[in-house]
N, C-alpha and C positions, 0 to 999 in steps of 0.2 A: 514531619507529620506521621503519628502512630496510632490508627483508630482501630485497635480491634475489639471483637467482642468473641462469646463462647458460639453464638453461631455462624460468623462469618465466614466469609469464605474471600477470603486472601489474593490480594494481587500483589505482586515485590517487581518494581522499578531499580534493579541495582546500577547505579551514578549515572540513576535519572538525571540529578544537575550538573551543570555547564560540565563535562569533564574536559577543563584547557589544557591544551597540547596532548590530548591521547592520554593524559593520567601522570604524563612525566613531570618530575621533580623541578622545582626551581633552582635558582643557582644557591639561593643557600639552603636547600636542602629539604625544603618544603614543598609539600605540593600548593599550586594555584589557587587563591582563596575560592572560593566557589566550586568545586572541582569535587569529584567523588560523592560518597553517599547514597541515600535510598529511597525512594517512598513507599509508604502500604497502604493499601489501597483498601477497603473493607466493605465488602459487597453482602446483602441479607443471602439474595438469590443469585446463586453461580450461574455462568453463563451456558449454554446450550450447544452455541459454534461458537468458533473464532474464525471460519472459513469468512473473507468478507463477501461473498456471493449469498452466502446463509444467514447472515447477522439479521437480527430484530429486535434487537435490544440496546440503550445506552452502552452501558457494560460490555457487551459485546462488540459492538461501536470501537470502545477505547483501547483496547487488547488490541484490535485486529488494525488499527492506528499506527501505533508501533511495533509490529511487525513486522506490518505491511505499506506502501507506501502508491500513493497514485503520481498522475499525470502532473496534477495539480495543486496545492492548498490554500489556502483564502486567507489576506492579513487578516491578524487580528483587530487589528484598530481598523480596518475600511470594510474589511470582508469581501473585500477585490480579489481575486487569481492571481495567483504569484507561483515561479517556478516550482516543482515539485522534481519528478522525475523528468519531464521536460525541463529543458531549459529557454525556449522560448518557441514560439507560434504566431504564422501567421492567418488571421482572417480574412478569405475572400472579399470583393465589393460586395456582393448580394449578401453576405452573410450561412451562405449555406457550405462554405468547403471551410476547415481548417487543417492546416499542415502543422505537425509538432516536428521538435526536433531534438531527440533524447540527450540527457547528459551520459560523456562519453564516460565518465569517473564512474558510475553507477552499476553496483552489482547488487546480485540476492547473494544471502546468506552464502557460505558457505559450511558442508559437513567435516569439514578436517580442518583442526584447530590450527593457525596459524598460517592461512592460503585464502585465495579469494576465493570467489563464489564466482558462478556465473556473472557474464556484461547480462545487462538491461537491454534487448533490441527490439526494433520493430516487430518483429516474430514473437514475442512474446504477448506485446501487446493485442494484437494481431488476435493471438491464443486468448487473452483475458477476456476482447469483446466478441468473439465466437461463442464462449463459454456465457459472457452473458446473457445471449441468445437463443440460448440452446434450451430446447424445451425439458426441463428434468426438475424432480421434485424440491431439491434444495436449493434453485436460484430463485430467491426470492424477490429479485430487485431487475427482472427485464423490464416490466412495465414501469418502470421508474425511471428508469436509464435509457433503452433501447428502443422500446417500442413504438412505433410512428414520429420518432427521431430519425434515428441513422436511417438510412438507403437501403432495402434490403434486408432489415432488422426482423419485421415481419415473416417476409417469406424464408426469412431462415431459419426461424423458432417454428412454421409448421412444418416445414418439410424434417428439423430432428425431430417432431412429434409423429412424426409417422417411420422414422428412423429412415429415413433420406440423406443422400450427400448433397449439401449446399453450398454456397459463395456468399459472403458477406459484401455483397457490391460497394458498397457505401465504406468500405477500409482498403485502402491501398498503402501497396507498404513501398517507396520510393528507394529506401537505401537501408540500411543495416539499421541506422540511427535518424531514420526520417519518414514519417509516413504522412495520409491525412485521413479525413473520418467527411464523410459527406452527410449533408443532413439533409432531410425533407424541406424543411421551411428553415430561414435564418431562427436562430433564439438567443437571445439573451441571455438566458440562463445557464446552458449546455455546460460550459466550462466552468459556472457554481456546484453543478448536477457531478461533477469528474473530481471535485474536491473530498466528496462522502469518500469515506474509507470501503464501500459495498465497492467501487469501480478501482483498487488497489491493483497494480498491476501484477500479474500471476506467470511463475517462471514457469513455463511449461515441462521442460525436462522434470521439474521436481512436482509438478501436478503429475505427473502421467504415473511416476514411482509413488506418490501417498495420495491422491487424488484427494476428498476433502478433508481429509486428516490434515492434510498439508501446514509445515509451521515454517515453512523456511518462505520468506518475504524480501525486499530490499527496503525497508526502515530501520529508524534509529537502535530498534532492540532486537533481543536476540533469543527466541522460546530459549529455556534452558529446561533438556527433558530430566535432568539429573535431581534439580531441585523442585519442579512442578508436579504434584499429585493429585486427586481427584477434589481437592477443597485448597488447592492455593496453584496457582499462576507466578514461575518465578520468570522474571525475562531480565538479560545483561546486555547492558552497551555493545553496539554492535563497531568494534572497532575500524570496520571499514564503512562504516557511511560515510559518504560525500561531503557530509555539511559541515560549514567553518562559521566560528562569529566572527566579530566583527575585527578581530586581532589575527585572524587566519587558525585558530585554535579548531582543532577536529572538536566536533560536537555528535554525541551528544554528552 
């Protein structure tokens, strides 16, 4: 797929499709059919953020997608919760506690080509729904997410609005790779609501250094600052994601 025009503004997916086995060659000397390659993406209106706390746009939406990655993502043929950066969770009877339990394979990006990135841990997560709570001009999406939900969500967004230290009561963090999220009433929904790319889990150590500049994520892609300029978006396979199809093939 190659849509471009004179005023677009560019997005580049490099081996956006299936790349089986990490890119490597077959035995006779082919790569994997389906394997490698690109898409472009061709947007009128360029995007504003890619932070997913800031997004309000489709476009913005899909960028910050792959990137970035959440708790959760929803099949596409049921649009049910299926693992994401959890690998599984439990719901209380009442419906108002859930306990996730992160994948231990799961890292953000990392800055030095050829090394991991930070692990994925509850502290991070921890950091992403504090930050969602937090009263400040570019989070767009507490009342969407946070508000009159989790335990504590409230009194934690006025107290940063008066620049207060607070506890997110409502998030406890059990073990390195295990926490839960308490909610006001049971919902149905909660764990659809953690699918949106806006609730993408955020490495704290690398917020704190680009705060919403931020492009380092734990998804499939990989900002590339060398080929992205102010009218195109280049992002590359991130060769350490987690995910395998169905032949154990690193994806994406």
């Amino acid at each position: 797929m190659n849509i471009i025009s004179k005023y677009s503004y560019i997005i580049a997916l490099s081996a956006v499709l299936v790349a089986c086995g990490g890119g490597k060659e077959s035995d006779n000397g082919q790569r994997p059919e389906g394997s490698g390659g690109s898409i472009r993406i061709a947007e009128v209106t360029p995007p504003k953020n890619i932070f997913p706390q800031a997004i309000t746009s489709q476009i913005e939406g899909l960028i910050a997608s792959q990137i970035h990655e959440g708790l959760v993502r929803l099949n596409p043929k049921t649009l049910e919760p299926i693992p994401g950066l959890a690998e599984k969770w439990e719901v209380s009877p009442d419906g108002k506690t859930i306990t996730f339990h992160l994948r231990k394979d799961a890292h953000f990006h990392s800055t030095e080509e050829g090394k991991l990135g930070n692990e994925v841990t509850s502290q991070d997560v921890k950091f992403t729904f504090e930050l969602l709570s937090t009263d400040r001009n570019t989070n767009m999406h507490f009342a969407t997410v946070c508000k009159d939900r989790i335990v504590g969500a409230n009194e934690y967004f006025e107290a940063t609005s008066k620049g207060q230290k607070a506890e997110l009561t409502g998030f406890k963090i059990i073990d390195k790779y295990t926490f839960s999220i308490s909610l006001n009433n049971a919902s149905g929904i909660f764990l659809q609501i953690l699918a949106n790319p806006v609730t993408s889990i955020i490495s704290e150590a690398a917020y704190k250094q680009n705060y919403e500049n931020l492009k380092i994520g734990a998804g499939p892609f990989v900002y590339d600052a060398k080929f992205s300029t102010p009218k195109r978006i280049t992002l590359t396979r991130n060769p350490n994601y987690y995910g395998k199809d169905e032949k154990g093939n690193s994806l994406p």
